[in-house]
Structures are given as C-alpha cells and as structure tokens.
Legacy VTK file of the C-alpha trace (Angstrom):
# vtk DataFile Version 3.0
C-alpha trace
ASCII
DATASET POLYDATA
POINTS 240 float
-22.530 -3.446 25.957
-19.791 -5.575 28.121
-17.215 -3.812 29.371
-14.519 -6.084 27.948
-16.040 -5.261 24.843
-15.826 -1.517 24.968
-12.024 -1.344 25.005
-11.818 -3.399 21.511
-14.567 -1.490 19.703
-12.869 1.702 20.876
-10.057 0.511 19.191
-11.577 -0.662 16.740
-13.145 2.862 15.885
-9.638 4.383 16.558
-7.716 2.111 13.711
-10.532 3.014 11.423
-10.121 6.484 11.753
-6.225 6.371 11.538
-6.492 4.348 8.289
-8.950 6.815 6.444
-6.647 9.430 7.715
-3.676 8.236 6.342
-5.457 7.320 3.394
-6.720 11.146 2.722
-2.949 12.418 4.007
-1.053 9.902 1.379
-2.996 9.956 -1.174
-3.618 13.706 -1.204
-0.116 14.269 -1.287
0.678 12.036 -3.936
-2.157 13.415 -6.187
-0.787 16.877 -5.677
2.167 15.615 -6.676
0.807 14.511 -9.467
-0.750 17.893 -10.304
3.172 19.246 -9.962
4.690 16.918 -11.847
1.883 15.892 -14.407
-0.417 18.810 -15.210
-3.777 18.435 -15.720
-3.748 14.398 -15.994
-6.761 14.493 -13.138
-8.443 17.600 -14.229
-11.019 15.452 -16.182
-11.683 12.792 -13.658
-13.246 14.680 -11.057
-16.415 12.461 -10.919
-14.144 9.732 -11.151
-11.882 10.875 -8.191
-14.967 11.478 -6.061
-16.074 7.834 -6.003
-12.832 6.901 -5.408
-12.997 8.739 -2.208
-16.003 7.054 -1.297
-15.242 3.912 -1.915
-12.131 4.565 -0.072
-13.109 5.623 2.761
-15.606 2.830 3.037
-12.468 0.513 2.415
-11.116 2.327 5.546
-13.719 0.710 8.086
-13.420 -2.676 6.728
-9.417 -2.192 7.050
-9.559 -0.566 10.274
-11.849 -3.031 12.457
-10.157 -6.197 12.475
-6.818 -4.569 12.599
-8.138 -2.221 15.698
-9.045 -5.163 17.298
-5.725 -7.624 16.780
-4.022 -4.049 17.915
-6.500 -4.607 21.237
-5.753 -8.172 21.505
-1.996 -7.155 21.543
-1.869 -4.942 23.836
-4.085 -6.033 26.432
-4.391 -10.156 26.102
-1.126 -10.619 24.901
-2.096 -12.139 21.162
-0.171 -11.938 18.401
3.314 -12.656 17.737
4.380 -8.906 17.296
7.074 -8.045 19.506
9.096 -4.656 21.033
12.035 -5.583 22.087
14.633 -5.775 19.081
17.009 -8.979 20.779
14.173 -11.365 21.070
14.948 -12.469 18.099
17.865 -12.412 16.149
18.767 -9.584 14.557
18.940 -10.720 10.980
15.299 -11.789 11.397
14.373 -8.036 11.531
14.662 -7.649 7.428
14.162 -10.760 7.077
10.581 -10.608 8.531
10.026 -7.674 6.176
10.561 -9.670 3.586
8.587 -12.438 4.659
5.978 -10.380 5.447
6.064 -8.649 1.818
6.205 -12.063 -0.064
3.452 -13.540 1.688
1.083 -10.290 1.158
2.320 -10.188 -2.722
1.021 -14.226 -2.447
-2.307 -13.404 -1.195
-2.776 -10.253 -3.015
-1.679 -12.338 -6.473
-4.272 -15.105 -6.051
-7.217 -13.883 -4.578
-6.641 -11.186 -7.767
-6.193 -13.707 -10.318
-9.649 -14.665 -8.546
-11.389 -11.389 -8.406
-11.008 -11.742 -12.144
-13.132 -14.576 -12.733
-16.474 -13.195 -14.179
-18.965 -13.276 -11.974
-16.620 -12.139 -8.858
-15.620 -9.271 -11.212
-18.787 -8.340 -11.791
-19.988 -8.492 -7.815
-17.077 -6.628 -6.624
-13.466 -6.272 -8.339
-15.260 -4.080 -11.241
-15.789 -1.359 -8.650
-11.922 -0.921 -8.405
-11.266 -1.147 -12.686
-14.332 1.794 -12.870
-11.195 4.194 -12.333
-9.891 4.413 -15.871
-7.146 5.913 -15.957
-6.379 4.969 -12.061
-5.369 7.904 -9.763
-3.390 8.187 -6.312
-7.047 8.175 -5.359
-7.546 4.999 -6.153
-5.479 2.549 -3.977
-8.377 1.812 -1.651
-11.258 2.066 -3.711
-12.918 -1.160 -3.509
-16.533 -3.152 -3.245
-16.273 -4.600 0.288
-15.997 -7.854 -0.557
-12.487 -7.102 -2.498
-11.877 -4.973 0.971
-12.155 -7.587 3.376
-10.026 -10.076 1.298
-7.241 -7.353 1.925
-8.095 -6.682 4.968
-7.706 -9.787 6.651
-4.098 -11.129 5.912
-1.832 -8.487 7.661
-3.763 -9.575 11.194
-3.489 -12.793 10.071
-0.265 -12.650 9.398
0.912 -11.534 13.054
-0.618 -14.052 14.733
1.404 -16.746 13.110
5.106 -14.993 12.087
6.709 -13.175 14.376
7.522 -9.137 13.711
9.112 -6.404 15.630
6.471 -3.110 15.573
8.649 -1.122 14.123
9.115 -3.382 10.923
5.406 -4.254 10.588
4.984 -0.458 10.484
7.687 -0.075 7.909
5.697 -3.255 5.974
2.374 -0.803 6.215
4.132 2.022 5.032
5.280 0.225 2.131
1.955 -0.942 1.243
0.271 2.269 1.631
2.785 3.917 -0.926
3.231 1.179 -3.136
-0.978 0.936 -3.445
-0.933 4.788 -4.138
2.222 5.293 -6.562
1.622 1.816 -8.445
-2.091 3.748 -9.443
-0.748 7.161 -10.294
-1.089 6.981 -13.961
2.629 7.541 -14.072
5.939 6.056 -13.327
7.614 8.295 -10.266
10.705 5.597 -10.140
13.602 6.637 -12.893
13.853 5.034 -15.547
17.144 2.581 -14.881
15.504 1.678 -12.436
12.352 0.568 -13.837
13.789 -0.848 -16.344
16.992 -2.477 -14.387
17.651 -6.794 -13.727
16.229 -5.276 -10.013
13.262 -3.824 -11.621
12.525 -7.093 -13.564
11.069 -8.069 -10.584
9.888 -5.331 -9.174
5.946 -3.607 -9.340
5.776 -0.285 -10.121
3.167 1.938 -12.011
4.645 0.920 -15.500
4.086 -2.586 -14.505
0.633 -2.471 -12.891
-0.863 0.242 -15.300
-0.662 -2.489 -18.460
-2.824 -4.552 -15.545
-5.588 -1.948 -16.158
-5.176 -1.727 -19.639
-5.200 -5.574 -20.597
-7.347 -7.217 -16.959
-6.189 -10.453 -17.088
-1.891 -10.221 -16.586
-0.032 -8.824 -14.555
-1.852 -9.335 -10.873
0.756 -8.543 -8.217
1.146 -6.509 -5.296
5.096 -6.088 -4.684
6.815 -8.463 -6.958
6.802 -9.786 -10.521
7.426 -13.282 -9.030
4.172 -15.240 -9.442
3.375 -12.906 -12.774
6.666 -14.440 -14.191
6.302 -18.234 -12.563
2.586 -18.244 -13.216
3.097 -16.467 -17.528
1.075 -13.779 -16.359
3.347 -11.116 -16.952
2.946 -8.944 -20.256
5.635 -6.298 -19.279
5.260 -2.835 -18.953
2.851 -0.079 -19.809
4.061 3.679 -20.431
2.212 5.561 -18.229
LINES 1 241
240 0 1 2 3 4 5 6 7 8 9 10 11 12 13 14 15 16 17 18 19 20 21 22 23 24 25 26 27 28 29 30 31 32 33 34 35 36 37 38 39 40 41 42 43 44 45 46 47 48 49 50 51 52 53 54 55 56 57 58 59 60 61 62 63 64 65 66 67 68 69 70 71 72 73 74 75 76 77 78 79 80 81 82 83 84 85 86 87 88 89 90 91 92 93 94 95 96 97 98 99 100 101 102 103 104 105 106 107 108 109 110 111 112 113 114 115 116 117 118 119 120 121 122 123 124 125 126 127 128 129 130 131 132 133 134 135 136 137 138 139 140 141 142 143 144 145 146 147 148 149 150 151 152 153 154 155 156 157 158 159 160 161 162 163 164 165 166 167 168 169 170 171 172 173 174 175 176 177 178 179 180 181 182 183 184 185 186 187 188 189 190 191 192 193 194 195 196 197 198 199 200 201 202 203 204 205 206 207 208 209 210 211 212 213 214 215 216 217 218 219 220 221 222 223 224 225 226 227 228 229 230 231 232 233 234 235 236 237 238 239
C-alpha cells in the first residue's frame, strides 16, 4: 500500500467507526426513550429492530468512507471549503450556511426519494428501508447500499463547493442525525402547537413523515415541507 494512501484509509476507517458509533449512541437513546415515554410500542418488532441494526451499521461504512476521506483531504491537502476561523467570512454567513446547507440536503434528499420510489429502484433498494413497518429510532440508517451511497455523497459534496465553518457543519450533522432518528420514532416528540403551528407547516417531523410510510408516494422530504408543498406531494400529517 502507498504511504500517501495509508493516512486517508486510516481515516477513512476512523469516520466509519465514529458514524456507527453515533448511530448505536443516538439511536439507542432515542429508542429508550421511546420505551419511557411509549411503552411497549417496540416490544413486538424485535426481528424487525435487528435488521435495522444491520442494515445500519452497513449504512455506517458507506457513510463513513468518503466522508473520512474529504475529512483527510481537509486536513492534510487543504480541500474543501470548510473553514476554522469564525471572521473569514462574515458573520451572518455562519446561520446562513446552516441554512443553505439544510435546504440543499432537503433538495437532494426530496428528489433522489421521489426517485427511489419509482418501481423497479424500489424494488432494488428503497424497499429495504419501508420493510420497517411501523419505523423505529432504529431505523434512520437502515438502507440497501445503493439508497446509502445516494446519502452519502452530498454532505462531502457539499463542502467542496459552499463554504462552512466546522463548527456549523457539525451542528448541520447533528441535526440530521436527530431529525433521521425522531422523524422514524413512530411518535411525535415535538408538542403539539408546535406541530401543528404556521412554523410547523413547513416543518418535518414524525407526524409528517410517518403518513410517508403509511401512503409511499407523498410526502418525501428530509427537513422541510417545501418541495412536498411546491411539488403537491404533501398529504399532511399522520398521528403517530
């Protein structure tokens, strides 16, 4: 193996294991929260829960190496347009990138969806991920690889092209770790004004993407309601 090389697949390895970490950590905590709050909503999906581990943690490689090695690239060759010190650019840019950021995910995540839906892609690979009925906080990950690596890919796309500070892009992965766990939960965390507020109207929570696993074909977003509502996808919300 080249030397050069060892560095990035070291990293590589390294993201992979933090991911499936975090994964086990956040999603662990939210499903016994779930056992708190909920009672006895998992205790017949067991089998279930267990290949949504698996899948999950299989997820976990194909999200960890490309974003171990744009970490690599980073730090040592300079790539990327991530940046560390918070004046570089101005200051309203820092939630304003987080925005950014979240909108263009929610726009990827929407259409390559709304494509995982087609038949024969569904069958191949997004059926893996609608096997979970009910979903769980198990079940944010669990994906064929194919639907991994289309998720996989646009974060380290992304910082190649619009710049971030690190400290926001880890608040955007934080929000779309617990936003991929609590929108699968099988029930709605966020109160109820909320949910159910002009804010909320635009807003994806579990009520919103739970009617997604009841119906398929509506309701395909990530963050927002915005392309559900431009696009007529949106058929409201669920009461999980």
């Amino acid at each position: 193996m080249p030397d050069n090389l060892a560095p990035a697949l070291l990293s590589a390895a390294a993201m992979t294991a933090i991911v499936g970490v975090r994964y086990l950590v956040t999603s662990g905590f939210f499903a016994w929260l779930t056992g708190r709050v909920r009672p006895g909503l998992y205790r017949e999906l067991r089998p279930q829960i267990g290949r949504e581990v698996r899948w999950s943690l299989l997820s976990a490689a194909i999200y960890g190496i490309p974003a171990g090695v744009v970490a690599w690239g980073w730090q040592a060759r300079g790539w990327t347009q991530v940046y560390t010190t918070a004046g570089a650019y101005p200051l309203w840019w820092l939630p304003a990138s987080y925005l950014v950021y979240l909108f263009l995910h929610d726009t990827w995540f929407y259409w390559t969806h709304r494509w995982m839906h087609r038949r024969r892609i569904f069958e191949l690979a997004h059926a893996v991920h609608h096997a979970s009925k009910p979903p769980t906080a198990w079940a944010a990950m669990s994906f064929h690889p194919i639907e991994a690596l289309t998720g996989a890919v646009v974060i380290p796309a992304l910082v190649f092209f619009v710049p971030i500070h690190v400290a926001v892009l880890g608040l955007v992965l934080l929000t779309m770790t617990v936003m991929g766990i609590t929108n699968h939960m099988g029930w709605e965390m966020f109160p109820r004004w909320l949910v159910h507020s002009r804010l909320g109207h635009h807003l994806i929570t579990a009520s919103h993407h739970q009617r997604h696993h009841e119906f398929y074909r509506c309701n395909y977003g990530l963050y927002f309601r915005f392309w559900d509502h431009l696009c007529k996808t949106d058929r409201g919300l669920s009461a999980p």
